[in-house]
C-alpha positions in Angstrom: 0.5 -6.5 29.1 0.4 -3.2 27.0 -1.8 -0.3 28.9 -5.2 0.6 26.9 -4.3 4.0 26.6 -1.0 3.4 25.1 -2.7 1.2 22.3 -5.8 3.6 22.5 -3.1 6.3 21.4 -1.5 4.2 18.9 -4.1 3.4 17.5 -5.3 7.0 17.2 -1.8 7.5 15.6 -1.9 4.6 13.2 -5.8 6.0 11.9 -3.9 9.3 11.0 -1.1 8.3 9.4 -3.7 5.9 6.8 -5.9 8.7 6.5 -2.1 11.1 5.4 -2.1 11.2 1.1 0.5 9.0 0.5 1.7 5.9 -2.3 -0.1 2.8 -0.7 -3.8 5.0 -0.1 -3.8 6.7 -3.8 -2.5 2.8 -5.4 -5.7 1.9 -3.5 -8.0 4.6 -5.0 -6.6 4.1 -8.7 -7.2 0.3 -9.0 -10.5 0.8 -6.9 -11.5 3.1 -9.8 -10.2 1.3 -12.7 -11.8 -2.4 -11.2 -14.4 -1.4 -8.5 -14.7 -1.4 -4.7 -13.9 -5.6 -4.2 -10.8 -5.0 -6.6 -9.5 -2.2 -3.8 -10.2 -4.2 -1.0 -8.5 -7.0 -2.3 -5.3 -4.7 -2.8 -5.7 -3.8 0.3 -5.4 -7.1 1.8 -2.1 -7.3 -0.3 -0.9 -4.1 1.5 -1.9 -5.3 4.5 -0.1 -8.5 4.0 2.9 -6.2 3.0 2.8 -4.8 6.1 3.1 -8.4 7.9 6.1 -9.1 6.6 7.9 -5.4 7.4 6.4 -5.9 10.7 8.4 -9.2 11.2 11.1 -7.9 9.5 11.1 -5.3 12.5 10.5 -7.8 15.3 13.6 -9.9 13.7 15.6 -6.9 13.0 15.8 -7.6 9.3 14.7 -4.3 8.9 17.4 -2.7 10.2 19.6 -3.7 7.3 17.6 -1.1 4.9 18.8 1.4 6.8 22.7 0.6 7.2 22.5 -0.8 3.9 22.7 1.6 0.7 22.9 -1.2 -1.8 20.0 -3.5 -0.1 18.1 0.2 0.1 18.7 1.3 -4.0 18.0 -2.7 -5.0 15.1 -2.6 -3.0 13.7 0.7 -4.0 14.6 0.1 -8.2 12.6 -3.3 -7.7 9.3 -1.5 -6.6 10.0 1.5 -8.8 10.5 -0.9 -11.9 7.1 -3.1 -11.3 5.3 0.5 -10.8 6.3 1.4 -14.2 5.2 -2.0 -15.7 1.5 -1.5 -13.9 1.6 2.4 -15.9 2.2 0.4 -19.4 -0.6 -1.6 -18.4 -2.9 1.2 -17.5 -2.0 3.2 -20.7 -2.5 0.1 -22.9 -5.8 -0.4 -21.6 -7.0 2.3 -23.5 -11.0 2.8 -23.8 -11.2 -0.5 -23.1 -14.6 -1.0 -21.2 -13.5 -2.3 -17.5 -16.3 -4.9 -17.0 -17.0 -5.3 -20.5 -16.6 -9.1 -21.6 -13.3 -7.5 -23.5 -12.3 -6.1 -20.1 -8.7 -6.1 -19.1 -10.5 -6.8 -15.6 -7.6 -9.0 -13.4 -8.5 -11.5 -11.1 -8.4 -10.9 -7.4 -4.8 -13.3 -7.0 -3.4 -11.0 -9.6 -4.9 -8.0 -7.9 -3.8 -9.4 -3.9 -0.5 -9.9 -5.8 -0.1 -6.3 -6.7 -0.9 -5.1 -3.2 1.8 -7.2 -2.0 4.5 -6.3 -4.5 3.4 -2.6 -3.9 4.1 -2.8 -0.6 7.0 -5.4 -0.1 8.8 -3.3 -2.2 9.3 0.0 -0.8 11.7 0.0 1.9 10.8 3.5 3.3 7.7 1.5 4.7 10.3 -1.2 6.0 12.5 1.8 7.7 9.1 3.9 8.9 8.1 0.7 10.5 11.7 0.4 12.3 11.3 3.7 13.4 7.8 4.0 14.7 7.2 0.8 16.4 9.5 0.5 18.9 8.7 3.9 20.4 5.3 2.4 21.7 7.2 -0.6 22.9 8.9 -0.7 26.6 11.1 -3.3 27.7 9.4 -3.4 31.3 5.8 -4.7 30.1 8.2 -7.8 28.5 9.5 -8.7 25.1 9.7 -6.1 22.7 9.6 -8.0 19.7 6.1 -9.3 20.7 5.4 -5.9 21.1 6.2 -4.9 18.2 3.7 -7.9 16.5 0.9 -6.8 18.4 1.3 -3.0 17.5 2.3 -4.0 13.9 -1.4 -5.8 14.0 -3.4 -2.7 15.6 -1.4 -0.7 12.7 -2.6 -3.1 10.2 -6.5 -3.1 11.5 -6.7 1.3 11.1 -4.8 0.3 7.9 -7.6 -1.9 6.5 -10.4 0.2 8.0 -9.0 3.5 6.7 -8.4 2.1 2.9 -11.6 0.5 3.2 -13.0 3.8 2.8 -10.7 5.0 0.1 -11.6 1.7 -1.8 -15.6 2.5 -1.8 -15.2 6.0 -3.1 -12.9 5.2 -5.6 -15.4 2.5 -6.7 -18.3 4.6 -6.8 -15.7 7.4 -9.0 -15.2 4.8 -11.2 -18.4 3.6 -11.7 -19.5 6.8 -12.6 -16.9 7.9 -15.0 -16.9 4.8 -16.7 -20.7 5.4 -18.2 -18.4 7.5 -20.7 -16.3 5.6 -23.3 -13.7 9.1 -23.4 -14.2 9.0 -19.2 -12.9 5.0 -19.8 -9.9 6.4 -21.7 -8.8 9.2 -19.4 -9.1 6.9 -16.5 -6.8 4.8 -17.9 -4.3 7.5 -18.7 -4.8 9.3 -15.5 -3.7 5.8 -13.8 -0.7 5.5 -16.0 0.4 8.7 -14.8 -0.5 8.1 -11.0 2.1 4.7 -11.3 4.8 6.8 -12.8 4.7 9.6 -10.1 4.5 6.5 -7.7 7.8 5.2 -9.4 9.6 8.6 -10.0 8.9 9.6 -6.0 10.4 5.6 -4.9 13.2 5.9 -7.0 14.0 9.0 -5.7 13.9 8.4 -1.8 16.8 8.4 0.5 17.1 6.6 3.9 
């Protein structure tokens, strides 16, 4: 049995680190802008599913293997770089197209739980952050670790979803207001593009 504080305090930990600028929160605040607050709560769902399988990939020790392996690493990293790149030709495409307009490029949620999967799955910094901050809440006298390790993955998983929550409703309600503009719809768009390429430039770039 894990002690309350120890999850209270991981918990705590896990709240902080969602609420920290980084890739997965600002992917959630760009498609909650372009397609509204459901479309960013359904990406997050697909990051939280993300996280599911890096959490098992910790528990099974799969994880380990992005961090002693260079080539598994770069494949891994070029993947997720590569599909962010695709979602910034998308975004600049879309032009001044209006989002819920009936000529909308507006995805449907599958496509949009897809991306929040891919997004995730794809970065193995996430896999090798996981690896490394898990286990230090785990002890090997309260039992097995690895079961640990799936309950704290799931506490990490519930701040996840109710920190991103957040970021999805006020990126829907900045969306919904710069979209009343055709040139807001257009700059959107663009400012998107640019977010996925900084996402892409900053994951190929990472080291182990």
């Amino acid at each position: 049995m894990i002690p309350i504080d120890v999850l209270g305090v991981f918990f705590v930990a896990a709240i902080a680190l969602g609420l920290a600028p980084g890739p997965d929160n600002i992917f959630v605040l760009t498609q909650s802008a372009l397609y509204g607050r459901l479309a960013g709560l359904i990406v997050t769902l697909g990051l939280c599913t993300g996280l599911i399988v890096h959490t098992v990939a910790v528990a099974l020790g799969v994880a380990a293997i992005f961090q002693t392996s260079a080539l598994a690493f770069t494949a891994l990293k070029f993947a997720g770089a590569a599909y962010l790149i695709y979602l910034a030709v998308q975004a600049f495409r879309a032009g001044s197209s209006k989002i819920n307009g009936n000529d909308s490029p507006e995805l449907s949620l599958t496509a949009l739980y897809r991306r929040g999967i891919i997004m995730n799955v794809t970065n193995p910094k996430v896999a090798i952050f996981f690896l490394a901050f898990l286990p230090q809440f785990a002890d090997p006298a309260r039992g097995s670790v690895p079961l640990q390790i799936l309950i704290f993955g799931g506490l990490f998983i519930v701040a996840t979803i109710l920190v991103f929550a957040g970021v999805a409703l006020g990126g829907g309600l900045l969306g919904a207001f710069l979209k009343r503009s055709p040139k807001a719809q257009v700059w959107l768009n663009r400012l998107a593009g640019v977010v996925f390429i900084g996402l892409a430039a900053r994951l190929a770039i990472a080291e182990r």
